[in-house]
N, C-alpha and C positions, 0 to 999 in steps of 0.2 A: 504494500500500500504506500503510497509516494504522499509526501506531504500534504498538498492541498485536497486530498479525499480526507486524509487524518482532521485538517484545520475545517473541513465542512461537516463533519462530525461531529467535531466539539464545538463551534457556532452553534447546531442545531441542539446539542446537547442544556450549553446555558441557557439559550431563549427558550427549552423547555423548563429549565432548573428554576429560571426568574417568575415562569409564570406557575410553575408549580408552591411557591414559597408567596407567592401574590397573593393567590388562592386560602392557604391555609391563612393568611396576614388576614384578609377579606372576613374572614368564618369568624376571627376572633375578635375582629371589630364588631362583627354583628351582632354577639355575645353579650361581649361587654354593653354594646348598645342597647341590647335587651336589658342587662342588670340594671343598669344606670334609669332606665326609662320606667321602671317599673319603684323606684326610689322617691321620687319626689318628682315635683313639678321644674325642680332645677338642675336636677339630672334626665326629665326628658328632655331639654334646651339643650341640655351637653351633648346627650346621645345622638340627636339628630344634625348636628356641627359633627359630632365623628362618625357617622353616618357619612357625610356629604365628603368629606375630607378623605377619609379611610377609603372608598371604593370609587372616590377617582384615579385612584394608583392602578387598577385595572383598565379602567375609560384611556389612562395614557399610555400605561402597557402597549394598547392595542392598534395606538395613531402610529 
């Protein structure tokens, strides 16, 4: 295997690793946004700011 099949391998390797690690970052914002939202009227204010913050990191993943 000659280099550049090696370096298109592991390209495709990261941009799966980054979106694999996006993903799991995604699920525990959602989480905590559930905890948070289910606390008080000042932790739904917070939860929906990490909410909007937290899963624009996939929306930019993807441009």
């Amino acid at each position: 295997m000659d280099d550049t099949d090696q370096d298109a391998k592991d390209s495709k390797s990261k941009i799966w690793d980054i979106r694999e690690r996006a993903f799991a970052f995604l699920v525990r914002i959602i989480k905590v946004s559930q905890y948070l939202e289910r606390r008080s009227d000042v932790g739904r204010s917070l939860s929906l700011q990490l909410l909007r913050s937290g899963t624009s990191v996939g929306a930019n993943l993807e441009e």
